[in-house]
N, C-alpha and C positions, 0 to 999 in steps of 0.2 A: 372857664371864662364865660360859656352861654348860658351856664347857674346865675351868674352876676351878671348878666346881661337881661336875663328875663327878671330876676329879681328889680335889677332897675325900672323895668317898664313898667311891673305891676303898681310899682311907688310911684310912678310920673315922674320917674328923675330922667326922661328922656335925655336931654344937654348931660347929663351925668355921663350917663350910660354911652355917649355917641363920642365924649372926651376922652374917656377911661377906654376907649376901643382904641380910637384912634393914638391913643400917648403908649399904650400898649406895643403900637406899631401892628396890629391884626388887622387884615384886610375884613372890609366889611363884607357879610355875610347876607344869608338868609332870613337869620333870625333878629336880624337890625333892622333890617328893609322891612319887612312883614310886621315888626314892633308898631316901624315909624308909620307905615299906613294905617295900624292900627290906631293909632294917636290921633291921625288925621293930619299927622306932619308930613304931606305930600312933596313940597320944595326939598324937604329933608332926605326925605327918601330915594326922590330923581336923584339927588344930588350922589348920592351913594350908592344906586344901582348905575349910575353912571362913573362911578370911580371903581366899582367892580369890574364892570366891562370894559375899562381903560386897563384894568391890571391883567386882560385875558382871560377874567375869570367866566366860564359859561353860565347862563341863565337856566336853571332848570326850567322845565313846561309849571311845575308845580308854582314856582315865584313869577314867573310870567304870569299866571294867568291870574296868579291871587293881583299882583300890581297893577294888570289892565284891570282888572272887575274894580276894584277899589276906585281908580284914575277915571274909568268910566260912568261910576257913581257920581263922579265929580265934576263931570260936565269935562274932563281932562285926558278923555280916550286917546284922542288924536296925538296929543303930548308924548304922552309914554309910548306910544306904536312907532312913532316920528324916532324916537331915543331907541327904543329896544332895535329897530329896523338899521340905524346907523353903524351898531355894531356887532349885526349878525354875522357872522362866518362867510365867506363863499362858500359856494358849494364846491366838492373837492373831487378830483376827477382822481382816477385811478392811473399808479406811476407808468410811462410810456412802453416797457418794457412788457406789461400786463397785457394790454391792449395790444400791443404785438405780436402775444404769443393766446391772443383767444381765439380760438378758432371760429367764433363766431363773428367777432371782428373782420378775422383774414375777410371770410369766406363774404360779408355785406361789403368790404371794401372791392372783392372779385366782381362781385354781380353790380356794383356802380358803374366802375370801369367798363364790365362789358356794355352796358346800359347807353352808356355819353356818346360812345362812338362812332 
């Protein structure tokens, strides 16, 4: 599929290329997004690095960065930061159970307690 996928771009059968993903039912990718910046089809591109991060899919550092530098060339930094920012992860704290049994935890929650007193 990413054979025919780059073969598409090199032709400029972008619309091809973006149909044939999509009727395939394959979630957009890497080398879609990076295609379509390449083109200089920006709207195209939000649009499906936003349908990726709708489907859970994680953003590598690697596509990040190629899609701000692109975006930012294009006067559209702010855009894609606004987008990529909306569906970043929280940050994920470690299961309760953890934290209970670290002994470094125990021992900063001891010395608070004595501390407030």
């Amino acid at each position: 599929m990413l054979w025919l996928m780059n073969e598409c771009f090199k032709l400029g059968k972008i619309d091809e290329a973006v149909a044939t993903f999509r009727k395939v039912g394959t979630k957009p990718n890497e080398v879609v997004i990076k295609g379509l910046c390449a083109e200089g089809l920006l709207d195209k591109s939000r649009e499906m690095l936003d349908e990726v991060m709708r489907y859970g899919v994680g953003v590598t550092p690697a596509l990040r960065e190629s899609v701000t530098e692109v975006f930012k060339n294009a006067r559209k930094g702010e855009e894609i930061e606004r987008l990529l920012d909306t569906h970043r992860p929280p940050p994920t704290r470690p299961p309760k159970d953890r934290i209970d049994s670290d002994p470094l935890t125990l021992q900063a929650r001891k010395e608070r307690r004595t501390r407030f007193r």
